[in-house]
N, C-alpha and C positions, 0 to 999 in steps of 0.2 A: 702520593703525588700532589696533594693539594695543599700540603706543608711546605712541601719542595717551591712551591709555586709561590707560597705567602711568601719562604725566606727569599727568594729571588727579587719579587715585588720587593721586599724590605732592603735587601742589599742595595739596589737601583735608586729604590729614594733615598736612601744615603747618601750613595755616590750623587745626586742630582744636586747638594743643599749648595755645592760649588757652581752650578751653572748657572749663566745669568739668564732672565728670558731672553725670546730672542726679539730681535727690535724690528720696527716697521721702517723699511729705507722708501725714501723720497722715489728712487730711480732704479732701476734693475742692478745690482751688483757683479760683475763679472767674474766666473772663477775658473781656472782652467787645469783639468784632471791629468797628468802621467800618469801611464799604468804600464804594467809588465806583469805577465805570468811565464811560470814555468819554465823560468832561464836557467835552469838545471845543470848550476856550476858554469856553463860556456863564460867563462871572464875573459878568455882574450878572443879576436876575432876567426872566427871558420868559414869555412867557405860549405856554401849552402847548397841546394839542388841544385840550384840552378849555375850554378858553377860560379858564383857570384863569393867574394870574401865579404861576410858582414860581422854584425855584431861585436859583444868586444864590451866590457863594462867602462872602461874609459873612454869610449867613443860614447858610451851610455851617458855617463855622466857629463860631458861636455854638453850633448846637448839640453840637458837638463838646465843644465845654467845658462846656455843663451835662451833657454824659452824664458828662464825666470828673470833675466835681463830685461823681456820685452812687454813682462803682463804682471803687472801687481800681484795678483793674489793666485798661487801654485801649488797644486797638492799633487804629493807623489809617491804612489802607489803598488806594491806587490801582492798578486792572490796566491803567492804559494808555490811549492814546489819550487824552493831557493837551491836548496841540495841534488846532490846525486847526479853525473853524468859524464863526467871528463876526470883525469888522472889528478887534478888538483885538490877533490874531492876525496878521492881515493888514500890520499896520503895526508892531508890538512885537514879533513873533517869537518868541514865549514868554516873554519877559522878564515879564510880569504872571501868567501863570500859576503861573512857580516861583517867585516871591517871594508870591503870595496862598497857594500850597502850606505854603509854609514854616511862615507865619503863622498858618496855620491850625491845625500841629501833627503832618502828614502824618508816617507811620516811616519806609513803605516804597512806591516806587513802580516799577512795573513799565513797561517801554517796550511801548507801543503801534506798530502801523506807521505812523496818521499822525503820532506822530512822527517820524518819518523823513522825513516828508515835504520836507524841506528839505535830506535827508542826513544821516548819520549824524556827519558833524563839525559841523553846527548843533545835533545834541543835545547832545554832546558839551560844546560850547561853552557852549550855556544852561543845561546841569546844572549847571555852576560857580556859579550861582545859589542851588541848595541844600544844607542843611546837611550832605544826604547821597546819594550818588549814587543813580539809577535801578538796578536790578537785572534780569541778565538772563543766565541761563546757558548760554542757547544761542546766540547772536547774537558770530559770531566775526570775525575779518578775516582775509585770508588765508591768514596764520601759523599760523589755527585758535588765536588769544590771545583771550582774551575782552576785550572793547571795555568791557563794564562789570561791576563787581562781580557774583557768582553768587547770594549769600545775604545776608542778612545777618540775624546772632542779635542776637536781643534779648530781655532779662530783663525780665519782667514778672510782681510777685509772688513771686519765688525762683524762676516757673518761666525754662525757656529754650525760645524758640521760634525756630526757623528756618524762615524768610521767604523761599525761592527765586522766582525770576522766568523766567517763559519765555515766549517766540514763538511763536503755533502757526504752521503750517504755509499756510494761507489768510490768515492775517494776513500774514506776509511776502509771499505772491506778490500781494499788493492793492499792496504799494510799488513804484513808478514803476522800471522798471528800471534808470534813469538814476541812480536814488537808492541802490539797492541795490549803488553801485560800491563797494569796498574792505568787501566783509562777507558772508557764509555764514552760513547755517544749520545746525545742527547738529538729528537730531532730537531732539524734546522728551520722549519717553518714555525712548529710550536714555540721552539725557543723566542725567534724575532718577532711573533705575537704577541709576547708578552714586555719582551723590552720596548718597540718602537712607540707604542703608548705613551710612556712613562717619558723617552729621550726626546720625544716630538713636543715634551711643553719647555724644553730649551732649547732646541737646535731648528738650527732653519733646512738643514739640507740633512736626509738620513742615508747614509751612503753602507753599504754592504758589501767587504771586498769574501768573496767566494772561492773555495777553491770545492768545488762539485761538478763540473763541467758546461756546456750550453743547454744540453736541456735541462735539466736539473733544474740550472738557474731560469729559464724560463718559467718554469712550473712554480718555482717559489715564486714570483714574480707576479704570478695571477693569484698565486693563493693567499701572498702576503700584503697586506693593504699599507701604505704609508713611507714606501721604500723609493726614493728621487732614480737610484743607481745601484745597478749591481757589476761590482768590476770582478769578471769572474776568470777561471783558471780552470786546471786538468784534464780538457778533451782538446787542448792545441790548438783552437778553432780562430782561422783566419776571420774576426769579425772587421770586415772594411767599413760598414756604418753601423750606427748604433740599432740593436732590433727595439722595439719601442711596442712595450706591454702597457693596454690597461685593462687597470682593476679601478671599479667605478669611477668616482668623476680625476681619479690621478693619471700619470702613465708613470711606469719605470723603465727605466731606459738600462739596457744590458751588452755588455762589451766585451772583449776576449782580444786579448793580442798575439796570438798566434804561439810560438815559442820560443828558448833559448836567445832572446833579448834582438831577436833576428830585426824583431818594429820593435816602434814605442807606439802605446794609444793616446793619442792626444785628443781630449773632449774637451772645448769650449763652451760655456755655461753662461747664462744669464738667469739670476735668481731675484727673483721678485716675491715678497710675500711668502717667503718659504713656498716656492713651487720654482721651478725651473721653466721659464717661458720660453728660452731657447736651446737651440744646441746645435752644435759644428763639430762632426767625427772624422778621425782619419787614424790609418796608421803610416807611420812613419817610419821610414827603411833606414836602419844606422848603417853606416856605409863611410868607406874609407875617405869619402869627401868629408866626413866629419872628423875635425882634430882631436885626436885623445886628449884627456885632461890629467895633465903631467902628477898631477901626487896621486892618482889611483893609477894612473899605468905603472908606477914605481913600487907599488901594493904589487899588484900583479904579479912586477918581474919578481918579485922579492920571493913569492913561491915557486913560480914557475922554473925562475932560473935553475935551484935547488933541486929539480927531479928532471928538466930538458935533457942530461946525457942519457941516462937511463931510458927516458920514453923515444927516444930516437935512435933505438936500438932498432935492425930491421930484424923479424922475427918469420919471414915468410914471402912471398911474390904469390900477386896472383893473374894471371893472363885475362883479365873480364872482370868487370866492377859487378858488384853481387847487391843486392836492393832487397827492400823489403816491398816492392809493390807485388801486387796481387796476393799477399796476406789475410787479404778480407774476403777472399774468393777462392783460398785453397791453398796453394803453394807460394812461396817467396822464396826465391835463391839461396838468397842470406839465409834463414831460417833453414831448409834443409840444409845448405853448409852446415853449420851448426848443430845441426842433430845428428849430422856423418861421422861429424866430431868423438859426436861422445856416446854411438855406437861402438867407432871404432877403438875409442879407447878404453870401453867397458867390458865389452865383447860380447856386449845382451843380445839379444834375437832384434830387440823394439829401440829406440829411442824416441825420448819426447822433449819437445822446447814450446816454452810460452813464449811469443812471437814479444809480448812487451817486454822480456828480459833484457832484449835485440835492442839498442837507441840510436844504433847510427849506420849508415850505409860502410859497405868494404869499396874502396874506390881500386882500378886498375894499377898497379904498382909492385913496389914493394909496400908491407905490409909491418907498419914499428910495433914495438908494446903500448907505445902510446895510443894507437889508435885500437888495438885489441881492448885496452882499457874502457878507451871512450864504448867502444861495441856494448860492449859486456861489465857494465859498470857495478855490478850488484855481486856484493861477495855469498853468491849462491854455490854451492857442491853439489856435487854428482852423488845421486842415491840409488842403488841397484834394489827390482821390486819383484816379484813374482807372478804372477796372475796367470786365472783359466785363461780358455777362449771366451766365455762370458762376459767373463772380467775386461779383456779386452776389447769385446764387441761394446760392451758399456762407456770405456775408452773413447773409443772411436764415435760411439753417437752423441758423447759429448764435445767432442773435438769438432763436428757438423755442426752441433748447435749454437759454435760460437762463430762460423764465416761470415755472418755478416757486421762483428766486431773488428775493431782493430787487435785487440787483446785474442789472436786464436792459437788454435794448439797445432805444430806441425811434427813430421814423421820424418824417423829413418829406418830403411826395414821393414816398413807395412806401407801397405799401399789400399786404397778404398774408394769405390764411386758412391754417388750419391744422386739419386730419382724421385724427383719429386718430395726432398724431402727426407728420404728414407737412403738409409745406411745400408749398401749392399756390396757383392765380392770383395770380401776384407780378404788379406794376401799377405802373407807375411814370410818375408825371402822368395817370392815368385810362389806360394804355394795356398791354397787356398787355408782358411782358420779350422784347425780342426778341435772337434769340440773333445774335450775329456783330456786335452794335451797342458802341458806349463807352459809358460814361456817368462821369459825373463824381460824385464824392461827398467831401462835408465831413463834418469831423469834428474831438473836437479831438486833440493829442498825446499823451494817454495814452490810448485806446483806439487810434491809428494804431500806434503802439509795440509794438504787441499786449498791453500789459500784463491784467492777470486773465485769463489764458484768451482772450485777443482776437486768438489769433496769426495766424488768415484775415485780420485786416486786414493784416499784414507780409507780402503777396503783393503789395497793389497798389502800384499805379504813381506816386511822387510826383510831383505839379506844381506844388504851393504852398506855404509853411508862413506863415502872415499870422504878423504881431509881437501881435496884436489876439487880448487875452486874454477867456475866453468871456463873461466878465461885462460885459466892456465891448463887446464884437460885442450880444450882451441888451441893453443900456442903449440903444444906438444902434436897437434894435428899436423901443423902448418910446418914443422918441422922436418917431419915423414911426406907429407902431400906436395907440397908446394915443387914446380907453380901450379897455384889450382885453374882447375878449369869447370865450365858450367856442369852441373848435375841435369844428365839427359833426362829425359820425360816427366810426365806427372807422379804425383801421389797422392793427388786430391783429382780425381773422375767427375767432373761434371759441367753441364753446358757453360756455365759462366767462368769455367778455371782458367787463375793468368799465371803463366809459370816462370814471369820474369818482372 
């Protein structure tokens, strides 16, 4: 470890012999941050909860240039999770996302875990794309080499800001274990203890784009000394102003822009003496009042148009919009839909869904492939398992132990209350669990994997693994069902359950 640490130090003051110090200004410098996480493929505009059409990467980009119209010195920022969400994804691989990036005017972008989702040699490969690599200082391969740049400084104004990039720690264990081959974690705090020393005798401003979530970033934020900003990414978290951490005589200031390019965060900055003396937050709603910017909307169509017949296929009606609320507390529609699914296509006793498989609401209508896609974006299969009543009962007090996440596990086929805590009348087909019995249970391959925490499922017994990926096992449902209608009562038993 303390080899590790010397060559690090060594590598950094290498990298430093290019920087110049950083200089004393007469007057506070003004610099103003764009940021975005998490816009998970959305390039053209959707319409949000709120029944509102927003977002749109060419509406992104537009306003991008009129803020840089209006303020000298602009940095503009992604914490990650560029990938993974909408059918354009699905069929382009990222290739429209970093080429609408580019165009846009992006600095610096940080890797997310579903980026990885294809492997860390398909980011690799589609970073080649843009004008400048992803950054990421802790994300290493087995040599403990960094897979991609750590920093990178950028002059803004005469000042110099260094831009580092990290992983947190729940963001990696969310990647597919299958994905995380040939790559390590390093931790993120230890890591930026060692570099911000070294980059703090060139840079005026030490900026940290995150993809680990809000608290996470909090926590490094107190633990880490010397850090102006953390622009952080993967808990979705609406931050309308800045939270504002200190660690003795500094503060860091920590920001999150919600998801799928729905805001931009714009932070307004006055730097004095390498500290930030002011600051002005907001997000800002991209909305069809803002003009798309004609050569990325031309990106856009140029994939879109290519798979539009195909995803405007209708593939199903359903009489009731189905949601993912009350997910955190037991049941969500969507979710059981979902798991009726691929009960009924399996024909197991159980079926199980990780509720984060789920990215998008089913609205009332008919139902295209395109929007099954956007649902169910992750090319996961159906895996048939076996297990005691034990084994299930094990199941199930993990599947309790995660309602108060958004990431929980929901049921078709068994049903379960929960008192005080404690896991009790498991029921499976209306019949209480009987012990010394088999039963059979579906699911798809990254929860069977045990990936997030799901390691009781890597006890049971394989029997199946179908080719039949879950979107299309769904499609096949919707075929036979539709129009669907709500799924009557609970399957999560307890006083806080929302079943809609």
């Amino acid at each position: 470890m303390r080899q590790f640490r010397q060559l690090v130090l060594n590598l950094f003051m290498a990298l430093l012999v290019a920087i110049p110090n950083g200089l004393a200004f007469a007057e506070p410098v003004p610099l103003t941050i764009l940021h975005t996480n998490d816009t998970h493929d959305h390039l053209e505009p959707f319409v949000n909860r709120d029944k509102q059409e927003v977002g749109g990467v060419a509406r992104r980009a537009s306003y991008f240039k009129s803020v840089r119209d209006k303020h000298p010195n602009v940095l503009i920022l992604d914490a990650g999770d560029v990938f993974q969400g909408t059918p354009i994804f699905t069929f382009f691989g990222g290739q429209a996302d970093f080429k609408t990036m580019n165009q846009a005017g992006y600095d610096v972008i940080a890797v997310g875990n579903h980026d990885l989702d294809n492997g860390v040699e398909h980011l690799v490969e589609q970073s080649r794309l843009l004008s400048r690599q992803p950054v990421c200082a802790n994300l290493v391969d087995p040599y403990k080499r960094l897979i991609f740049p750590a920093y990178r400084m950028v002059e803004r104004g005469g000042l110099q800001v260094a831009i580092i990039g990290v992983l947190g720690r729940d963001a990696y264990e969310a990647v597919a274990v299958e994905r995380r081959a040939g790559t390590a974690l390093l931790d993120p705090a230890a890591t930026l203890k060692t570099m911000i020393p070294i980059l703090r005798t060139g840079a005026d401003l030490i900026i940290v784009v995150s993809h680990s979530g809000l608290e996470e970033d909090v926590a490094m934020a107190k633990a880490v000394s010397g850090i102006d900003l953390v622009v952080g990414g993967h808990s979705h978290t609406r931050v309308e102003q800045p939270v504002a951490v200190r660690h003795g005589d500094r503060e860091t200031l920590v920001v999150q822009a919600y998801r799928w390019g729905e805001v931009v965060g714009k932070l307004d900055l006055d730097i004095e003496n390498k500290r930030v003396i002011r600051h002005r937050g907001a997000l800002v709603p991209i909305t069809g009042a803002i003009a798309p910017d004609a050569e990325v909307a031309k990106t856009v169509a140029h994939y879109s148009d290519q798979i539009r017949k195909i995803m405007a296929e209708v593939v199903g009606h359903s009489t009731v919009e189905f949601t993912h609320r009350g997910r955190e507390k037991g049941d969500s529609a969507l979710a059981n839909l979902v798991a009726d699914a691929i009960q009924a296509q399996s024909g197991a006793d159980i079926a199980v869904i990780n509720t984060d498989g789920i990215r998008s609401d089913l609205a009332k209508g008919d139902i295209t492939r395109g929007t099954v896609i956007s649902m169910l974006p992750f090319d996961n299969r159906v895996v048939t398992l076996e297990a005691t009543a034990e084994q299930i009962r094990a199941v199930v007090t993990y599947a309790a132990s995660r309602l108060t996440r958004t990431g929980s596990i929901q049921f078709a086929g068994l049903r379960y209350a929960l008192r005080d805590g404690v896991v009790t009348d498991i029921q499976v087909a209306g019949a209480p669990l009987k012990p010394g019995r088999r039963y059979t249970l579906a699911t798809v391959d990254y929860v069977a994997n045990g990936n997030d925490g799901a390691d009781v499922f890597r006890s049971l017994e394989p029997l199946k693994k179908s080719e039949d990926l879950v979107r299309d096992v769904f499609m096949r449902h919707l075929a036979t069902h539709s129009p669907l209608t709500m799924p009557e009562g609970r399957r999560v038993d307890h006083p806080e359950a929302v079943t809609r």
